[in-house]
C-alpha positions in Angstrom: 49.2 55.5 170.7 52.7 54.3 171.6 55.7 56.7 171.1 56.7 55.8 167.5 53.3 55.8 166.1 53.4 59.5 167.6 56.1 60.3 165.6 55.1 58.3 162.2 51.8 60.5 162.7 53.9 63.7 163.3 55.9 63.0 159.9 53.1 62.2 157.7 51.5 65.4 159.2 54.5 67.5 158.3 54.8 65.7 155.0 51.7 66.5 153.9 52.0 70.1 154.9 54.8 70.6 152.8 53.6 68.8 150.0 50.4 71.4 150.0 52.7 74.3 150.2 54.6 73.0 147.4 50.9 72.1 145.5 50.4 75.7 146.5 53.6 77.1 145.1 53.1 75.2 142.1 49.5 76.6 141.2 51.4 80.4 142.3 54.4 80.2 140.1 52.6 78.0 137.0 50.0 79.7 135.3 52.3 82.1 132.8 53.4 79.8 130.0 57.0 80.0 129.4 58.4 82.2 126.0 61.5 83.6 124.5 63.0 86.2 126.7 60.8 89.6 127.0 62.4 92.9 125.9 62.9 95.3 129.2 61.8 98.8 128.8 62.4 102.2 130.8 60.1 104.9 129.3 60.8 108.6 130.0 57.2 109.4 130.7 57.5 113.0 131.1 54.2 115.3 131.4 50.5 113.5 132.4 49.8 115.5 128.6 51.5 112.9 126.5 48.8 110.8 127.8 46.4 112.8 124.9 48.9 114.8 123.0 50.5 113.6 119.5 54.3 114.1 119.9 57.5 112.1 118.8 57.7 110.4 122.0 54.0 109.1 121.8 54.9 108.2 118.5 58.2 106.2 119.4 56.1 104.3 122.4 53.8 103.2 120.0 56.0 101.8 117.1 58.0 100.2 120.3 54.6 98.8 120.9 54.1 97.6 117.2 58.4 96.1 117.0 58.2 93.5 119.8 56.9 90.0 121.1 53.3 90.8 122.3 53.4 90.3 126.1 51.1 87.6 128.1 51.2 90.4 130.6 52.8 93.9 131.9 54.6 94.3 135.0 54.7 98.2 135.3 57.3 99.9 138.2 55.8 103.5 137.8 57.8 106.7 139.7 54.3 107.2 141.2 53.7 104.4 143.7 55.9 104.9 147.0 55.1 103.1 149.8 56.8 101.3 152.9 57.2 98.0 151.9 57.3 96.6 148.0 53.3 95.9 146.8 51.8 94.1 144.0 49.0 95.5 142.3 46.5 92.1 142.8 43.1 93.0 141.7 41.2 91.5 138.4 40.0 95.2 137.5 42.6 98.0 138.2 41.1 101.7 138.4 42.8 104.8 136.5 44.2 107.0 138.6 44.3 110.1 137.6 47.1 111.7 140.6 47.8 115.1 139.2 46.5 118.2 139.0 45.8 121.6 137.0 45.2 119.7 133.7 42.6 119.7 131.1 39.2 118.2 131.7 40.3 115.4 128.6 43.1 114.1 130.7 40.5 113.5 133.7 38.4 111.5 131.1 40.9 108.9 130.2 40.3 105.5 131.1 42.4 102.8 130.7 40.8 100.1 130.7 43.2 97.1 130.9 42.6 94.1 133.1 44.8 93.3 136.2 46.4 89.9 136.8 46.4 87.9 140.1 48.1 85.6 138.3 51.0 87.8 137.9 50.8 89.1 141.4 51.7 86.1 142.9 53.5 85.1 140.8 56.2 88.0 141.3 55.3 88.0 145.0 56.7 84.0 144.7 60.2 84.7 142.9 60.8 87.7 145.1 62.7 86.3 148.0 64.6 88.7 149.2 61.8 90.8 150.7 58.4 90.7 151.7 55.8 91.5 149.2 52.4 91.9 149.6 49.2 92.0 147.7 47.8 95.3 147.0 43.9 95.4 146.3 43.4 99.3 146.1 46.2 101.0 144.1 45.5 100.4 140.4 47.5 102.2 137.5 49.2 105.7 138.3 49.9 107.8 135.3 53.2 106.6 135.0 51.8 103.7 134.2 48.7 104.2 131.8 50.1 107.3 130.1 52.5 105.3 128.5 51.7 102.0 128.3 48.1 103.3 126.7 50.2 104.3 123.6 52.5 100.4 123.5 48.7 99.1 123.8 46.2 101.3 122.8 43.4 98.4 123.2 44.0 97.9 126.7 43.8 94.6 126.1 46.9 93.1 128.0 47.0 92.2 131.9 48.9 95.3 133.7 50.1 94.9 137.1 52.1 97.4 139.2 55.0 96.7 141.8 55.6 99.8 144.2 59.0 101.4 145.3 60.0 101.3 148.8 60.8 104.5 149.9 62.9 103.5 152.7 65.2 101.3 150.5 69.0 102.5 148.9 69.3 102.4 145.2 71.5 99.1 145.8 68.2 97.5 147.5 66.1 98.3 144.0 68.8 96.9 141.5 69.0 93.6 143.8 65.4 93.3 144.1 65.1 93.8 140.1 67.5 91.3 139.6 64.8 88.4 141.5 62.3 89.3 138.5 64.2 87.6 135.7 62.2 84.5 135.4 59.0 86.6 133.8 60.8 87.4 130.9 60.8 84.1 130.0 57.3 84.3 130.6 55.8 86.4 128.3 55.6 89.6 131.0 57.3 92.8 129.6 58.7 94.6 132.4 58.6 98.5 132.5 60.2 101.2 134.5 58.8 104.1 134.1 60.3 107.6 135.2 62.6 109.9 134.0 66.1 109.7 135.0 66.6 114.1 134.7 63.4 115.1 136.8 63.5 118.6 138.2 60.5 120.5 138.5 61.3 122.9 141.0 63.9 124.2 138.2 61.7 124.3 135.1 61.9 126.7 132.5 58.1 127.0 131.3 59.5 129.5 129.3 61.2 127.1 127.1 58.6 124.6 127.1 58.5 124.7 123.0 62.2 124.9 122.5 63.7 121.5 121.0 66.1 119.7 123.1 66.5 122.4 125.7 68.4 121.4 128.6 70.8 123.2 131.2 74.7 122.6 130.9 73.6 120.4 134.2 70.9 118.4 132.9 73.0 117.7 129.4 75.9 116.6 131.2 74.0 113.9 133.6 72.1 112.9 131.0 75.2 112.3 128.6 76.8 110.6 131.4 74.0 108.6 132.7 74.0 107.5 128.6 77.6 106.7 128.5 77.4 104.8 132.0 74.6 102.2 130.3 76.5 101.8 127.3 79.7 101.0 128.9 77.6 98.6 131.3 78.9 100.7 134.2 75.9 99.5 136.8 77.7 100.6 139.9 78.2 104.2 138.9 74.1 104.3 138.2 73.6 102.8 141.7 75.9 105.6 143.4 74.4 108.2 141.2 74.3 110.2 144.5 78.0 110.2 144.6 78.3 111.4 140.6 78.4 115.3 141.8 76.1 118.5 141.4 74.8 118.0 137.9 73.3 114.4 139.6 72.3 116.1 142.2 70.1 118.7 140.5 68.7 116.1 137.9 67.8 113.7 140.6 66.6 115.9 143.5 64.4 113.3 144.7 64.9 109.9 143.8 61.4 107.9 142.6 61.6 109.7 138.7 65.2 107.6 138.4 65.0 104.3 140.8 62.7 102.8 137.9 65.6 102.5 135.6 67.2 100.9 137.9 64.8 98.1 137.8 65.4 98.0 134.1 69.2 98.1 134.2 69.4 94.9 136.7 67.5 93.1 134.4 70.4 93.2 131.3 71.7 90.4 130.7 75.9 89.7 129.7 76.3 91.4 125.8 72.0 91.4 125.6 71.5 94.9 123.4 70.9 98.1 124.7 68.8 100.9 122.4 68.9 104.5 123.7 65.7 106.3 122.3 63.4 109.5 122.8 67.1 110.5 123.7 65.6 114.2 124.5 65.4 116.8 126.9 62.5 119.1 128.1 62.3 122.8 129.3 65.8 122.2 130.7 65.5 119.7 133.3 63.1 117.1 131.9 65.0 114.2 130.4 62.5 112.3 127.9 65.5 109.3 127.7 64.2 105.8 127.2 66.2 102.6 127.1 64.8 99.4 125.7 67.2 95.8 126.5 66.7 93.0 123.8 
């Protein structure tokens, strides 16, 4: 073989490499039909109990459930999956997970039995391309997850897949990563964030767990201001919430209950609606606050 048949046989190698990356791109980023744009939700999911209890913010999840576009397919980010890196729950069957304690033997017993999505995996592990994401096979759905999302869909019969938080990642790392999943709206996926954005358990009142609306001065004025700032579209401020002062600092002691409404707040799009609901707040540092774009 003379020099210029060796390179003719190096193009058509590379060619053909590339056109079976793209062929395998294709078959990745395809298989979700396209569909008007998605709704984007962040659920307050409060207490494992709302899972099996029948309260006004199981009650609002499930007519939010019956309001909008069915979803081909859920892509859940859940306060409850940390890990180094950003996952993607991959598997066809996902397993409850049941990660708590101290609770009644009927909690244990839930099963939610909704299937996973491959699919969906890759396909958010393809328009991600600002990081490495990886296939998870082992995780399945946290409460964060199920406990809500079993009250949207009580059937279990929509694909659920979940996408982890990088604990080692700034809050600006999270809204620019959420920005990257914007295509699967306009796939049929509903995309949920699910935390609560005043979550301080160290500083619980159990005493006032029946009292309506109870909050500390600290707790009401974050969670007013955290309100105002996603109704004036102020982003930024959300991002640096760790620069808002004290009552920020006690309603976000640890950040993995707020980081998922970031995820929702980088998906809004210029003058797309945003509804404030379950607008609540728990034993005094429990915000129940739910946001729901389009």
């Amino acid at each position: 073989m003379d020099r210029k048949q060796f390179v003719q046989s190096l193009a058509l190698i590379s060619i053909g490499g590339i056109a079976m990356k793209l062929k395998e791109l294709k078959k990745w980023v395809s298989p979700l039909k396209n569909t008007s744009k998605m709704p984007v939700l962040f659920l307050g999911h409060g207490s494992p109990m709302n899972a099996i209890e029948e309260n006004e913010f199981v009650a609002s999840f499930r007519k939010l459930g019956q309001s909008i576009q069915r979803p081909n397919a859920i892509l859940c980010i859940s306060a409850h999956w940390e890990t180094r890196g950003t996952y993607v729950t991959a598997m066809e069957n996902p397993r409850t997970i049941h990660d708590f304690g101290g609770f009644p033997k009927e909690l244990f017993e839930i099963q939610y039995k909704a299937p996973g999505s491959p699919e969906l995996a890759r396909e958010t592990q393809a328009v991600i391309t600002t990081a490495e994401v990886e296939l998870d096979h082992h995780w399945g759905l946290d409460h964060g997850a199920w406990s809500v999302i079993k009250h949207l869909y009580p059937q279990a019969d929509i694909p659920v897949i979940q996408m982890s938080l990088d604990r080692g990642k700034s809050p600006q790392y999270h809204y620019e990563l959420a920005k990257e999943l914007s295509v699967l709206r306009q796939k049929g996926v509903l995309i949920i964030g699910s935390g609560n954005i005043v979550h301080n358990l160290r500083m619980i009142a159990w005493d006032k767990m029946k009292v309506d609306n109870y909050g500390f001065d600290w707790a009401i004025e974050a969670n007013e201001r955290m309100k105002s700032y996603l109704t004036d579209g102020n982003h930024q401020a959300l991002i640096d919430y760790n620069t808002q002062g004290k009552p920020f600092q006690l309603s976000i002691p640890t950040p993995e209950h707020y980081l998922p409404l970031l995820y929702t707040i980088a998906l809004k799009e210029e003058k797309e609606s945003l509804h404030v609901f379950n607008d609540k707040l728990l034993a005094g540092s429990i915000a129940m606050t739910s946001v729901q774009l389009g």
